[in-house]
N, C-alpha and C positions, 0 to 999 in steps of 0.2 A: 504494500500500500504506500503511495508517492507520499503522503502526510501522516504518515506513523509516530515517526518521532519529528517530527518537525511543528515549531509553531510557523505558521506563513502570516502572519500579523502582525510582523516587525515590521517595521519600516526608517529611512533615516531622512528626518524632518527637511536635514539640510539639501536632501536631492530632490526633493516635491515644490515646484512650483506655490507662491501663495496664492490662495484659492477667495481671498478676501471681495474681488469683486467678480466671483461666477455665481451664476445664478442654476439652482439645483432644483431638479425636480425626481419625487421618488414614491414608488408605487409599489406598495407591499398588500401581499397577499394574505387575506384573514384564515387561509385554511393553512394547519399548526402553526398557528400566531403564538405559542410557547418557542418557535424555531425565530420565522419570521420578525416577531419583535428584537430577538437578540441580535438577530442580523443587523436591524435596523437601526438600534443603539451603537451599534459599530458604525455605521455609514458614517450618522450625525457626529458621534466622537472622533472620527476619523478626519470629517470634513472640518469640524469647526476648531480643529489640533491645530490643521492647514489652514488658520486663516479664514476659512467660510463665517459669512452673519449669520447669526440664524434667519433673521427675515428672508435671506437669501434662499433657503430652504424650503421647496411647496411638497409636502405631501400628502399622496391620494392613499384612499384603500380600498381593494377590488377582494370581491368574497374568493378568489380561487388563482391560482399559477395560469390557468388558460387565461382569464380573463386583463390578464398585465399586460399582452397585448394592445386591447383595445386602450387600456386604460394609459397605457403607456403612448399611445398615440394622440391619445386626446389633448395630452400634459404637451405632446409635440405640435400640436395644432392651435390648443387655448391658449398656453403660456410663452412667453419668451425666457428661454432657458437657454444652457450651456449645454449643458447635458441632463437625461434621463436616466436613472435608476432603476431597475425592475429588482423584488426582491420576492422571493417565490422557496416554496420546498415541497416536495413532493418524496412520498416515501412508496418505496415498492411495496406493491403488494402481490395479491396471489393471482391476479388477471392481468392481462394485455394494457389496461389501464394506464399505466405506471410509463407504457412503450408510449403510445399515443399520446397524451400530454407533454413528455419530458420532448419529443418530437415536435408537437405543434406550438410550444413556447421558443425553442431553441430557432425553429426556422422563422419564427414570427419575426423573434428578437434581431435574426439577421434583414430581414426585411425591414424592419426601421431602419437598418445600420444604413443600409443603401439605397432610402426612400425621404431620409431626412440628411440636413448636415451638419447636426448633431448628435454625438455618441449618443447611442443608448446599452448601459451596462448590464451585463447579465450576472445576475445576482440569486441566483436560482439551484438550493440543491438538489441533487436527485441521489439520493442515497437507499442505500438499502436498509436499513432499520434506522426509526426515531435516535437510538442513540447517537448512531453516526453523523444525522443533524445535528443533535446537539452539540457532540465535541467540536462541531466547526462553527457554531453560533455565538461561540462563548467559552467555548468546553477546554478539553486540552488540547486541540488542531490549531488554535485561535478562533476567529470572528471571519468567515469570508464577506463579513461586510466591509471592516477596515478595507481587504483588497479590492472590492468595487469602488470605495472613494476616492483610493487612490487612483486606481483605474479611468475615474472619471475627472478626476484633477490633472491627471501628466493629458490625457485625452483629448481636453479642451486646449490646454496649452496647444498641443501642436495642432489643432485645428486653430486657434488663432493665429499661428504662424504661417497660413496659406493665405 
C-alpha cells in the first residue's frame, strides 16, 4: 500500500504560493460526512495556513459523491472563483455500485478540468472499508484534504501565469 507508512500531509509553507487573494470554492458530499467533514477541515486549514481569507472560501453541500458534479459546476458557472474543490468518499461495497460512481465522478471531474479554466480538484476517496477513509481524513495517512488545497493553490498559481 503506496501510504502505509507514510503521512502525505506534510507540506513546506515556504514552497506554496500565498493563497491570500484566490478565491475558493468547495463542494462536499453529505454521504459519510464523519469522512467528508475531516477532509474538509483539512482543505480550510490547509488553505487558510496559505494565506487564504476565509471570506474567500464558498462552500456548497451536495447529498452524495455523484452529485459534486453538478454541484461543482454550478460553483463554476455562479461564482467567480480560482479554483473548485470537490470533496467526496465512497466506500466499496458488495455490488457494482462502488464501480459506477467512483467512475462517473472521476470522468465528471475531468470534464470540468477541460470544460472550465479553472482547476477543479478531486478530492474524493474511494476506498475499501470506512477505516481506510478515515486514516486518510484525519487518521494516520494524514488528511487528503490538506493535498487538494495545496493542489488547488500551486494550480491556480500556474494558471495565472498563462
Amino acid at each position: 500500500m503506496a501510504t502505509e507508512n507514510k503521512n502525505l500531509s506534510q507540506y513546506d509553507k515556504n514552497t506554496i504560493p500565498n493563497a491570500k487573494d484566490f478565491r475558493f470554492g468547495i463542494v462536499v458530499s453529505e454521504w459519510n460526512d464523519n469522512v467528508t467533514e475531516g477532509l474538509y477541515n483539512g482543505v480550510v486549514t490547509a488553505l487558510t495556513d496559505c494565506g487564504a481569507l476565509p471570506e474567500n472560501i464558498n462552500r456548497w453541500n451536495v447529498p452524495g459523491s455523484f452529485e459534486l458534479i453538478f454541484g461543482a459546476r454550478q460553483m463554476h458557472e455562479k461564482l467567480e472563483l480560482d479554483a473548485v474543490i470537490v470533496i467526496g468518499c465512497v466506500i466499496k461495497g458488495e455490488t457494482m455500485h462502488f464501480e459506477f460512481v467512483c467512475e462517473g465522478v472521476t470522468q465528471g471531474m475531468k470534464d470540468l478540468n477541460l470544460l472550465y479554466d479553472i482547476p477543479t480538484i478531486f478530492c474524493v476517496l474511494t476506498d475499501n472499508t470506512m477505516q481506510q477513509s478515515i486514516d486518510r481524513s484525519g487518521g494516520k495517512h494524514g488528511n487528503k484534504g490538506i493535498e487538494a488545497a495545496i493542489a488547488a493553490i500551486k494550480m491556480i498559481d500556474l494558471n495565472k501565469k498563462f
